[in-house]
Biopython code that builds the backbone (N, CA, C, O; Angstrom):
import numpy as np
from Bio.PDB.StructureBuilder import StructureBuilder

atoms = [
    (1, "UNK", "N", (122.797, 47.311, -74.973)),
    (1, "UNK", "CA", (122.033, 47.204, -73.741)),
    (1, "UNK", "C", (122.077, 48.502, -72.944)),
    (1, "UNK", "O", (121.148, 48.787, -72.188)),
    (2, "UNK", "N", (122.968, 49.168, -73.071)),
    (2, "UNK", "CA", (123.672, 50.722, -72.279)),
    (2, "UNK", "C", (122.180, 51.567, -72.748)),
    (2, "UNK", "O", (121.717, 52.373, -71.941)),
    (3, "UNK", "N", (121.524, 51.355, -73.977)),
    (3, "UNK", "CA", (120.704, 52.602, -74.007)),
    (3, "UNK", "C", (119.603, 52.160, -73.374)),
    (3, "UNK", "O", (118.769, 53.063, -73.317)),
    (4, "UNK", "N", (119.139, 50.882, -72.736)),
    (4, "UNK", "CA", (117.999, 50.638, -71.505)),
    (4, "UNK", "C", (118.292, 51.105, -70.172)),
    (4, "UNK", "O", (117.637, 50.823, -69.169)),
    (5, "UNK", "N", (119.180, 51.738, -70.217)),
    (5, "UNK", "CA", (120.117, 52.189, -68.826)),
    (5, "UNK", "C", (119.653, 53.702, -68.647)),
    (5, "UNK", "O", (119.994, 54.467, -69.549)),
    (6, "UNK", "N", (118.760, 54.332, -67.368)),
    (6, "UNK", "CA", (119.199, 55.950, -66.979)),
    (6, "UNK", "C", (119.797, 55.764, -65.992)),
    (6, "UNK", "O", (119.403, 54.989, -65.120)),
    (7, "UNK", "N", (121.136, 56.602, -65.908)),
    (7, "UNK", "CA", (121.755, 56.124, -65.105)),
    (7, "UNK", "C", (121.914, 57.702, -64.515)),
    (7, "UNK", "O", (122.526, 58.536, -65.184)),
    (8, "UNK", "N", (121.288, 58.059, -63.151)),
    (8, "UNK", "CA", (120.795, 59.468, -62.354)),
    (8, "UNK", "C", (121.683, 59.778, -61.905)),
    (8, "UNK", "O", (121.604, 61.006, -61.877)),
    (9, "UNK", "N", (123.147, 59.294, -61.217)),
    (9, "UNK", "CA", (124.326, 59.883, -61.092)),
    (9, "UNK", "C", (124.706, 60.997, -61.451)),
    (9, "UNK", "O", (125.337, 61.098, -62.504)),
    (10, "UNK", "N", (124.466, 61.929, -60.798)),
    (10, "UNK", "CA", (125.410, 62.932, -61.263)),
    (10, "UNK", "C", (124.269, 64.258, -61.762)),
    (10, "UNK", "O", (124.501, 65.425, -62.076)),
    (11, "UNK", "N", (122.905, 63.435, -61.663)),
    (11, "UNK", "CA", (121.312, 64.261, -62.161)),
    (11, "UNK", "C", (121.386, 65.067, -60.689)),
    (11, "UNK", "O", (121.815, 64.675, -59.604)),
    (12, "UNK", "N", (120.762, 66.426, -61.112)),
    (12, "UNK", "CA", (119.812, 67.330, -60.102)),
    (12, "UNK", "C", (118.963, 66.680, -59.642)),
    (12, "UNK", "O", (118.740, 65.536, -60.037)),
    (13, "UNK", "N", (118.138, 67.397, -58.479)),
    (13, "UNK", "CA", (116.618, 66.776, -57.978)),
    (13, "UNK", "C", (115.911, 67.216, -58.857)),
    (13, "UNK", "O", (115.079, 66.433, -59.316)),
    (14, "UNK", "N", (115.981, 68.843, -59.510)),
    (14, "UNK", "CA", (114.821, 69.351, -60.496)),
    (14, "UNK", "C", (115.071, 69.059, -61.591)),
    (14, "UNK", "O", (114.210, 69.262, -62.446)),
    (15, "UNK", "N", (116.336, 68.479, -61.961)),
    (15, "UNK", "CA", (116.252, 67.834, -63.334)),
    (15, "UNK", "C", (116.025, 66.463, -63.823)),
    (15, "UNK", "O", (116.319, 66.077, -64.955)),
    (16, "UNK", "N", (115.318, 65.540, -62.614)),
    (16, "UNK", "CA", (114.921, 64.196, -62.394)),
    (16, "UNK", "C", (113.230, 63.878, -63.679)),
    (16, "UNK", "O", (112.876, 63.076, -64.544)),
    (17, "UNK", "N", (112.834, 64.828, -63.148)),
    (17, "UNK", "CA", (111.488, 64.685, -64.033)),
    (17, "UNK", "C", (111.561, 64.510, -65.292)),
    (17, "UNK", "O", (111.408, 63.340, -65.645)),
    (18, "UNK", "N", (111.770, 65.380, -66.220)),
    (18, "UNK", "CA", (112.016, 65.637, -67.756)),
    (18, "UNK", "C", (112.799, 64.745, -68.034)),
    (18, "UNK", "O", (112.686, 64.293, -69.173)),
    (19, "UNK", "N", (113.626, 64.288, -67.347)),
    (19, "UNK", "CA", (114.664, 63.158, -68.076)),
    (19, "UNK", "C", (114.425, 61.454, -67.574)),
    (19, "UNK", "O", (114.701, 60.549, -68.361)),
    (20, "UNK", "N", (114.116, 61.291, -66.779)),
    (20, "UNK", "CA", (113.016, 60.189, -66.865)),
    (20, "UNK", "C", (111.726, 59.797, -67.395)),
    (20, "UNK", "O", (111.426, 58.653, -67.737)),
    (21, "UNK", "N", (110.676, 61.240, -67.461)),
    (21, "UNK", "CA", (109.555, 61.300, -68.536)),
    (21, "UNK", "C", (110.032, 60.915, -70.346)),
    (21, "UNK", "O", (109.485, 60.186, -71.174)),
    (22, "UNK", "N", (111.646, 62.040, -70.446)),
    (22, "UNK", "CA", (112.017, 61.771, -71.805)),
    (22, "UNK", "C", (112.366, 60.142, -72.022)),
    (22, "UNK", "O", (111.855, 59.425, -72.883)),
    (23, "UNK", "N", (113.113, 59.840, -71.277)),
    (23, "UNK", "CA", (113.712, 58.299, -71.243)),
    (23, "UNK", "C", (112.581, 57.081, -71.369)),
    (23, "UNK", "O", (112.819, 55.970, -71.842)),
    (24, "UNK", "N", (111.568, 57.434, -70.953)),
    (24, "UNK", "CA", (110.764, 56.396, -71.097)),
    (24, "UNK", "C", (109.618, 56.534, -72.264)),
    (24, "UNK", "O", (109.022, 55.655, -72.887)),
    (25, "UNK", "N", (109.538, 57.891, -72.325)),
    (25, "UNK", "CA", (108.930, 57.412, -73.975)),
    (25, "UNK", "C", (109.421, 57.434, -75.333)),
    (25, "UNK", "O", (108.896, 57.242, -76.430)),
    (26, "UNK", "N", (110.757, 57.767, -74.878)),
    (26, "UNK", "CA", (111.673, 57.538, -75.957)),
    (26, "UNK", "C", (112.108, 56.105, -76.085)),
    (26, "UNK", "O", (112.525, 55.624, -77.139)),
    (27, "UNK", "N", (111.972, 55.368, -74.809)),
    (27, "UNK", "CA", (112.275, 54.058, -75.170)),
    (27, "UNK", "C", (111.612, 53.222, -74.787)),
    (27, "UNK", "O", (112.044, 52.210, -74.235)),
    (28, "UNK", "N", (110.034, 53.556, -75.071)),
    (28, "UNK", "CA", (108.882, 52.487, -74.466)),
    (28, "UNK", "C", (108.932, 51.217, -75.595)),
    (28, "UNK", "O", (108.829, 50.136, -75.015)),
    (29, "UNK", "N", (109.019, 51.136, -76.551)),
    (29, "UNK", "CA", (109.513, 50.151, -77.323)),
    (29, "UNK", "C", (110.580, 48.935, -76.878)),
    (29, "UNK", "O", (110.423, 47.738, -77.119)),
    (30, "UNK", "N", (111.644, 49.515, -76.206)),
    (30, "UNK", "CA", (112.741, 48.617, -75.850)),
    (30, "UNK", "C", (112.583, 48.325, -74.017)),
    (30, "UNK", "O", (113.447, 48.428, -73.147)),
    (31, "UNK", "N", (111.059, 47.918, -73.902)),
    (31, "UNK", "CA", (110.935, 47.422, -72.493)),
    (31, "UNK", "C", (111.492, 46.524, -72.105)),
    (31, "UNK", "O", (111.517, 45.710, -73.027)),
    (32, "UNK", "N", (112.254, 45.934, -70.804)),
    (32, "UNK", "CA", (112.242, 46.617, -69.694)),
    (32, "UNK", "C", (113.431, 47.696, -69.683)),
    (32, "UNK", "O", (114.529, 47.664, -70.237)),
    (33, "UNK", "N", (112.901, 48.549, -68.956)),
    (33, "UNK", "CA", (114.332, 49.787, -68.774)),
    (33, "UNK", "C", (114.616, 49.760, -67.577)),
    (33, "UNK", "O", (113.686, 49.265, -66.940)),
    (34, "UNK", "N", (115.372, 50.025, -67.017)),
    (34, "UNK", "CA", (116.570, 50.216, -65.830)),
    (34, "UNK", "C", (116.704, 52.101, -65.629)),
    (34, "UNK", "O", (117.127, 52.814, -66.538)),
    (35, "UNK", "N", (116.345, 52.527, -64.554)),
    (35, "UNK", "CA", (116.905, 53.150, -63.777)),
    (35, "UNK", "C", (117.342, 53.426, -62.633)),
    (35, "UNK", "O", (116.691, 53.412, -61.589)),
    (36, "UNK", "N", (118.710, 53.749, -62.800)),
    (36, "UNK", "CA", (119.504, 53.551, -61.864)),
    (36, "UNK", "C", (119.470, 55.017, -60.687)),
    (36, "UNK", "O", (120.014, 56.000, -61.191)),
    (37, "UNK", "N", (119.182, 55.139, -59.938)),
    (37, "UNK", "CA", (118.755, 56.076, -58.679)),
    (37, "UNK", "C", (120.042, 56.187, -57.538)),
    (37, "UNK", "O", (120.225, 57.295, -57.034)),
    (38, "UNK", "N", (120.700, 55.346, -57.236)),
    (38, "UNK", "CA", (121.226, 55.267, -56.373)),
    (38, "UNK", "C", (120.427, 54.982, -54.779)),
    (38, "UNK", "O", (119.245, 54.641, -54.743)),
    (39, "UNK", "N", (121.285, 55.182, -53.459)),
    (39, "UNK", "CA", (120.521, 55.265, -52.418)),
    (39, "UNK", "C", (120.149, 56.362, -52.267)),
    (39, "UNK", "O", (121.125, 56.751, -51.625)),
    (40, "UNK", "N", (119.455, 57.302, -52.336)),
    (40, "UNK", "CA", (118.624, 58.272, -52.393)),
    (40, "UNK", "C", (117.494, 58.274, -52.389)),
    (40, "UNK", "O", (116.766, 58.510, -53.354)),
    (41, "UNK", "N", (117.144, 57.984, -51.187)),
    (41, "UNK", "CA", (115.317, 57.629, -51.080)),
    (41, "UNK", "C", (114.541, 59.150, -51.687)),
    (41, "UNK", "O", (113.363, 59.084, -52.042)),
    (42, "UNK", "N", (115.223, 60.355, -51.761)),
    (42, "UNK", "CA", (114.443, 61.176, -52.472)),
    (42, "UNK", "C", (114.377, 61.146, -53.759)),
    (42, "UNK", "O", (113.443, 61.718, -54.322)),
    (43, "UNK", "N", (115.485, 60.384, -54.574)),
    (43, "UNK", "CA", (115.836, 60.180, -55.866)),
    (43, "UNK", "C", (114.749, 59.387, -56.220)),
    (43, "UNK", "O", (113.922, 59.898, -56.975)),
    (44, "UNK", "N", (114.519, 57.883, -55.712)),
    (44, "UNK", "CA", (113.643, 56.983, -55.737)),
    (44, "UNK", "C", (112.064, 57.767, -55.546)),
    (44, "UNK", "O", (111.423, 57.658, -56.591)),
    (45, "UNK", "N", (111.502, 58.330, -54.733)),
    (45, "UNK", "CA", (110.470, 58.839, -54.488)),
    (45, "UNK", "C", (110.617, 60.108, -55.758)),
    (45, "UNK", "O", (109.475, 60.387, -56.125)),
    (46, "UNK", "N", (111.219, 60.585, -56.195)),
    (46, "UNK", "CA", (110.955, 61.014, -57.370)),
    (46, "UNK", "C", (110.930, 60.684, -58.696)),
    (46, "UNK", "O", (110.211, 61.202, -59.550)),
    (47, "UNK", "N", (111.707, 59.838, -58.843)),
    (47, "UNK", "CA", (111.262, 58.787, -60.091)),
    (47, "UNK", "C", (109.818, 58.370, -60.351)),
    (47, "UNK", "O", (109.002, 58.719, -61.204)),
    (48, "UNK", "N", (109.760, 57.324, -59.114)),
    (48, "UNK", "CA", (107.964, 57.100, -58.633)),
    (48, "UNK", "C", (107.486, 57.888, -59.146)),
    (48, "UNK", "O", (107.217, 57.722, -60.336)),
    (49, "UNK", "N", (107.193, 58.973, -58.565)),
    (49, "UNK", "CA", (106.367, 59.919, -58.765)),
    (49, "UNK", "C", (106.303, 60.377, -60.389)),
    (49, "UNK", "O", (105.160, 60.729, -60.680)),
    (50, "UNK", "N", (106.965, 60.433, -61.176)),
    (50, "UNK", "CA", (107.297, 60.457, -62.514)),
    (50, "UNK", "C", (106.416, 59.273, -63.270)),
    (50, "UNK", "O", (105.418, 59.511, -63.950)),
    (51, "UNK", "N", (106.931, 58.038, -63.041)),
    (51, "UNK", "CA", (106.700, 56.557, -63.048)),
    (51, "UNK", "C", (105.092, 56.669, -63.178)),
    (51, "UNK", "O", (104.504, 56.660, -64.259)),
    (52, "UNK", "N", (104.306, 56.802, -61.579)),
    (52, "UNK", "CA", (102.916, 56.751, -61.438)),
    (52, "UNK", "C", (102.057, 57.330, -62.037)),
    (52, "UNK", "O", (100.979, 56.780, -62.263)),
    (53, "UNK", "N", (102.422, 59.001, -62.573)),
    (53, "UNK", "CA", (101.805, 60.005, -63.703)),
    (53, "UNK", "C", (101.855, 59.288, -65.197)),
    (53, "UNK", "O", (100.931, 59.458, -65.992)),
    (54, "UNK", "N", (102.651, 58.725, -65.415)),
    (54, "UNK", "CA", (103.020, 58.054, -66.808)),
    (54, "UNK", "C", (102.569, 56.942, -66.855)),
    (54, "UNK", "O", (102.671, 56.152, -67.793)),
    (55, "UNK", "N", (101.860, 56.740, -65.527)),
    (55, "UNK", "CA", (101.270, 54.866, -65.774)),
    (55, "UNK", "C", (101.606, 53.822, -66.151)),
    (55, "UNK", "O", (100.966, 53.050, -66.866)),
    (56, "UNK", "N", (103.013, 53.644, -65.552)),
    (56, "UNK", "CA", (103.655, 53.186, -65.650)),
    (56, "UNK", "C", (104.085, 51.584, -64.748)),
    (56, "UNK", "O", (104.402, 51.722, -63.566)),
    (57, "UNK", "N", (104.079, 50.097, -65.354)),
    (57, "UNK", "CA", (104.784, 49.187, -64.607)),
    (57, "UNK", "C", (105.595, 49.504, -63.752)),
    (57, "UNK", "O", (105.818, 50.713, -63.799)),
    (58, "UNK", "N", (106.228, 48.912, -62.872)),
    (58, "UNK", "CA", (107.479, 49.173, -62.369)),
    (58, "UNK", "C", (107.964, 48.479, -61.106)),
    (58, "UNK", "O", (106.977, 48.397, -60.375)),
    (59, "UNK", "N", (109.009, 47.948, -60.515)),
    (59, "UNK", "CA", (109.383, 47.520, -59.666)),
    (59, "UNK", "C", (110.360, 47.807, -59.013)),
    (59, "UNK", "O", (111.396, 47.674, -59.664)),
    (60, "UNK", "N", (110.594, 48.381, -57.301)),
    (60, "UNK", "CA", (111.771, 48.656, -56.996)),
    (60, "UNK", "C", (112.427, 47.654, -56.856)),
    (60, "UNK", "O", (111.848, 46.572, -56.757)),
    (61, "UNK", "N", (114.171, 47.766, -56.798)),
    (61, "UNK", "CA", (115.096, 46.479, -56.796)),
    (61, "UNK", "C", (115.272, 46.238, -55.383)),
    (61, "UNK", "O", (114.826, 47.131, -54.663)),
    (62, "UNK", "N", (115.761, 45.345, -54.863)),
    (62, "UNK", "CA", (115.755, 44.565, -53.790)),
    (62, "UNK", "C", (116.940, 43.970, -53.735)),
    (62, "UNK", "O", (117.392, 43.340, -54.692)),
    (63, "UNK", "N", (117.759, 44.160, -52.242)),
    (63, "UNK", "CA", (118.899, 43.320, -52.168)),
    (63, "UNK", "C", (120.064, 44.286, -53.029)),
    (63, "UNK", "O", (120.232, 45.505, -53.045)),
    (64, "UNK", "N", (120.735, 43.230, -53.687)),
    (64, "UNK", "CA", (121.792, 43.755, -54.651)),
    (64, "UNK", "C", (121.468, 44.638, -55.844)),
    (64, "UNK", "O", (122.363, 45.265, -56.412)),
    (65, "UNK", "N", (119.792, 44.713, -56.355)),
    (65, "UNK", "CA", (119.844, 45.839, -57.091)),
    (65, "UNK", "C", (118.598, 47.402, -56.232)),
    (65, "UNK", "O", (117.787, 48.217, -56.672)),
    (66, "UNK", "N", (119.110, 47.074, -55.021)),
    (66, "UNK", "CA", (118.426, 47.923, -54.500)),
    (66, "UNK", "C", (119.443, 49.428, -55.120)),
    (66, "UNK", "O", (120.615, 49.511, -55.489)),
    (67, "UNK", "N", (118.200, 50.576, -54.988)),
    (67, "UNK", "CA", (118.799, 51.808, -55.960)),
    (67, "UNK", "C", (118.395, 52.038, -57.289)),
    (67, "UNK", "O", (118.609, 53.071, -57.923)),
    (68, "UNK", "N", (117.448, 50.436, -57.926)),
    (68, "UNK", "CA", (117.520, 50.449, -59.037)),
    (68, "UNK", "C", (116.114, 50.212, -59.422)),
    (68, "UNK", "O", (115.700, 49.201, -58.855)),
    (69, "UNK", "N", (114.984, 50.920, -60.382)),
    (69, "UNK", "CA", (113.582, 50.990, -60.552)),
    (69, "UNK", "C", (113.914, 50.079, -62.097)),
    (69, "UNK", "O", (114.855, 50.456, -62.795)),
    (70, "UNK", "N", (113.267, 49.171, -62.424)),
    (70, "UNK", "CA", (112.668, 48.397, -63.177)),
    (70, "UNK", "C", (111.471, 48.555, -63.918)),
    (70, "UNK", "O", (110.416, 48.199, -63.394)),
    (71, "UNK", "N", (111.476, 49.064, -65.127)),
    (71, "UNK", "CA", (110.066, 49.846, -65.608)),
    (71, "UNK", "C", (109.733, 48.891, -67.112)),
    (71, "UNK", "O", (110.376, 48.870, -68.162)),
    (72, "UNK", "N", (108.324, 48.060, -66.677)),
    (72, "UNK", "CA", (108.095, 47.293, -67.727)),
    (72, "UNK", "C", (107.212, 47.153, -68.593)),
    (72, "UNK", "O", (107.029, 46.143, -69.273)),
    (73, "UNK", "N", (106.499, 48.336, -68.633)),
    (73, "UNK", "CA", (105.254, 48.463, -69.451)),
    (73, "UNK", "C", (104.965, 50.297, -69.070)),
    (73, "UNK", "O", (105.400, 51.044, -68.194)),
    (74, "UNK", "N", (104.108, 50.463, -70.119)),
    (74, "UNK", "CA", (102.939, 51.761, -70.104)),
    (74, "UNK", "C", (101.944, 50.850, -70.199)),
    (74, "UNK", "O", (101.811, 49.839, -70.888)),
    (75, "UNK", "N", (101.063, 51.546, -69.138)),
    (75, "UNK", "CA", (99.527, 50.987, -69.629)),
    (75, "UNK", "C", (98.957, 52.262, -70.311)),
    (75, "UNK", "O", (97.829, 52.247, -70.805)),
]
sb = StructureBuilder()
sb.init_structure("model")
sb.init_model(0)
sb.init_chain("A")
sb.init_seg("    ")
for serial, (resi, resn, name, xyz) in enumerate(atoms, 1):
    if name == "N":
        sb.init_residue(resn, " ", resi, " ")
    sb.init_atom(name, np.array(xyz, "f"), 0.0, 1.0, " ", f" {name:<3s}", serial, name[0])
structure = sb.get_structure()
């Protein structure tokens, strides 16, 4: 289950892109994926932004998995 996991801890801001672009089409097959952002509303707004170019499903978490983007399809 660990490899549906990006887990951004410890990621740059400029190294957010490429490794969420890589992560998700490396594992568009094993939908839904989990990334984990933390509270970092710039972290989150850059994922998105990643997310929306790639046309991508997605849902932010809420509550107890707030921090955490939910990505469930490419269209």
């Amino acid at each position: 289950m660990s490899s549906h996991i990006l887990d951004l801890h410890g990621y740059r801001h400029h190294e957010v892109d490429l490794a969420v672009e890589n992560f998700i089409y490396l594992n568009q097959e094993e939908m839904p994926l989990t990334i984990i952002c933390g509270n970092s509303e710039k972290m989150l707004s850059l994922v998105r932004i990643v997310l929306d170019r790639s046309n991508a499903e997605y849902y932010d978490g809420e509550g107890y998995e707030y921090g955490q983007i939910k990505v469930h399809r490419l269209i």
